[in-house]
C-alpha positions in Angstrom: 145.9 119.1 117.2 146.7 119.8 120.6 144.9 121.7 123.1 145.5 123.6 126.1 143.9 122.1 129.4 143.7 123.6 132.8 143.0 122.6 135.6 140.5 125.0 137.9 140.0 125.9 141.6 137.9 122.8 142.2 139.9 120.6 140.5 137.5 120.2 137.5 139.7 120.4 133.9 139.1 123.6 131.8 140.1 123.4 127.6 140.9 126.6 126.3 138.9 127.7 123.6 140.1 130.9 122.4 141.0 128.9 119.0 137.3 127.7 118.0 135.8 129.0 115.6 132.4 130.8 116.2 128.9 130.3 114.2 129.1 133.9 113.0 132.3 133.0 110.9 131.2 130.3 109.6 127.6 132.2 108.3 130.6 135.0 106.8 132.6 132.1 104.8 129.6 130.8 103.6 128.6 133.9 102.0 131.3 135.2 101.3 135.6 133.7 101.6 137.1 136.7 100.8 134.9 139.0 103.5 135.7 136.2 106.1 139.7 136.7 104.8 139.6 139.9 105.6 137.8 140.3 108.8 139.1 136.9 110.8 142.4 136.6 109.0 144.1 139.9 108.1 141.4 141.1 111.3 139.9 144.0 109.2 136.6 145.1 109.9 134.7 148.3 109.0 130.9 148.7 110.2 128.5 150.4 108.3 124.9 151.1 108.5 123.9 147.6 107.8 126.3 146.2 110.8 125.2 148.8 113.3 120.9 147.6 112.3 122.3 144.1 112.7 123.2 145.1 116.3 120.4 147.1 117.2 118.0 144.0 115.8 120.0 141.7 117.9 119.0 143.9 121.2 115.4 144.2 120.5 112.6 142.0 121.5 110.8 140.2 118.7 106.9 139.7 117.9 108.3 135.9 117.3 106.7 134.1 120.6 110.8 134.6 121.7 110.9 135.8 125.3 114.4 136.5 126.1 118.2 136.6 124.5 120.0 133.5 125.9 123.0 133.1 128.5 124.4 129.5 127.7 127.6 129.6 126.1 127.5 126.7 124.2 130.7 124.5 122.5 131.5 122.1 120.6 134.9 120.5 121.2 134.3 117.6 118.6 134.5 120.7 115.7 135.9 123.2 117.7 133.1 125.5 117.8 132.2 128.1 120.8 129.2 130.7 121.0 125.9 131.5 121.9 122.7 132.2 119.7 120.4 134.6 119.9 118.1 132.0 121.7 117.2 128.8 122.8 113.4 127.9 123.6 112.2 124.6 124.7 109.3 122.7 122.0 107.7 119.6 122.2 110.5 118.2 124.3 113.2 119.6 122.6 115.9 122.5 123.1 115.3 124.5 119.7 118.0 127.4 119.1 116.7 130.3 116.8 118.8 132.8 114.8 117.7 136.2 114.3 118.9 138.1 111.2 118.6 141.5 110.5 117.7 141.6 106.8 114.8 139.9 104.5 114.6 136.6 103.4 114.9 135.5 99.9 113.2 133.6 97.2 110.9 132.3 100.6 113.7 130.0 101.8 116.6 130.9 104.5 119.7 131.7 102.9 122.3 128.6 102.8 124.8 130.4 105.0 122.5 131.4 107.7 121.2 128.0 107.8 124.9 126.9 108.5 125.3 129.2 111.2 121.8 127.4 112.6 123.2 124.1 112.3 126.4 125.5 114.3 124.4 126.0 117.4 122.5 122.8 117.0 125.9 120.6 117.1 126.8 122.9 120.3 123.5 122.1 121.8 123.3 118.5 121.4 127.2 118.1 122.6 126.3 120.1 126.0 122.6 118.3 126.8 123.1 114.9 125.1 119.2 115.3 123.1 119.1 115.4 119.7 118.3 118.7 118.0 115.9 117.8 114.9 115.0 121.8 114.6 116.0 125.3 114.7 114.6 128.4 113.8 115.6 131.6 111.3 113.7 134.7 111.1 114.2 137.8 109.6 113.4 141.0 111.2 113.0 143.0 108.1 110.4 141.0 106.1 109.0 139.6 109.5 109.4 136.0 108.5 110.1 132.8 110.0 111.5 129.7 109.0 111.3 126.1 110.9 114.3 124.4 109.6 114.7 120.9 109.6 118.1 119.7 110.7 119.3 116.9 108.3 122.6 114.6 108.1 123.0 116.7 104.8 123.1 119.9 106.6 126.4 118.5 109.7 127.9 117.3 106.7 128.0 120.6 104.5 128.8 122.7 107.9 132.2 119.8 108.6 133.3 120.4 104.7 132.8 124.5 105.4 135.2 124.3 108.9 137.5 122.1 106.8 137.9 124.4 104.2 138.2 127.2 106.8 140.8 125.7 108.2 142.9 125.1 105.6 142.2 129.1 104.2 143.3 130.0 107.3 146.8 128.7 106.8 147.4 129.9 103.4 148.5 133.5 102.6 146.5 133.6 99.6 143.8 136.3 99.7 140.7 134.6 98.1 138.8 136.0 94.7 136.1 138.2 94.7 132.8 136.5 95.1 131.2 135.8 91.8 127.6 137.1 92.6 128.3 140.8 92.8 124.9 141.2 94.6 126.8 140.2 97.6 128.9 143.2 97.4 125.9 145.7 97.7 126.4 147.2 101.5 129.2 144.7 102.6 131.2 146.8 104.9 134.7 146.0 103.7 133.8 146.9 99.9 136.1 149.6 99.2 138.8 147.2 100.7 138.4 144.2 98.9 137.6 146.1 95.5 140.8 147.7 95.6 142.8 145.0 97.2 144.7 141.8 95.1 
């Protein structure tokens, strides 16, 4: 694939990155293909009440020992990834990003396609300081937990199969089925789209 490079005012060399992907699409087409269809492909999106929490939560300040929302922009040009989360703290040595969700956890564990969306920002971050990333963080607002998630070779290889499917998806013109686990339907925002759509 070929990308566009620049070259800036001080002679340093810019890639554009408007065509990365960002962690938050990944987290959607993990949980869902045909929501992620629909909002990044056909670029549909209707917020509802659980979007406009999701935003608000995002603004506030946490009881989680997390002091402020980070600045870095952080990307990955090895998978073609760009964003920033919702922090970075430093412990024991290490830069530690943590993702802040809205809703409740389940079962006790983070859910598989927020974990993704972790492991996202943990490539990014080890691409832009050279350190490796063994940790990152999860916690969700609405059952006040938190979840210290070790980063394994399992985890990069699950997100690289997830941005190679994406990938592909993106190319075809094939809406995808409805998600089998209709729980996952219950406040999605594009609902009465996709249940009426092919």
């Amino acid at each position: 694939m070929t990308r566009s490079i620049s070259i800036t005012g001080d002679g340093k060399t810019s890639i554009d990155t408007r065509s990365y992907d960002e962690p938050s699409l990944v987290n959607t087409f993990a949980y869902c293909r045909r929501r992620w269809y629909y909002q990044h492909v056909l670029k549909f999106f209707a917020p509802n009440d659980h979007t406009e929490i999701g935003s608000h939560v995002h603004e506030r300040r946490h009881d989680s020992g997390v002091e402020k929302r980070s600045e870095v922009y952080l990307v990955s040009h090895r998978l073609r990834l760009r964003g920033k989360c919702d922090y970075i703290v430093n412990a024991l040595g290490h830069k530690v990003p943590v993702e802040v969700k809205k809703g409740k956890d389940k079962f006790g564990v983070p859910a598989f396609n927020d974990v993704m969306q972790l492991v996202c920002y943990v490539i990014m971050i080890e691409e832009r300081y050279g350190d490796p990333v063994p940790t990152g963080v999860i916690i969700y607002a609405g059952s006040r937990k938190r979840y210290d998630v070790a980063i394994l070779l399992y985890h990069k290889s699950q997100l690289c199969r997830i941005l190679s499917l994406m990938r592909t998806m993106k190319r075809l013109p094939e809406i995808p089925r409805r998600t089998k686990n209709k729980n996952r339907c219950w406040g999605c925002s594009i609902n009465a789209r996709c249940l009426v759509g092919t």
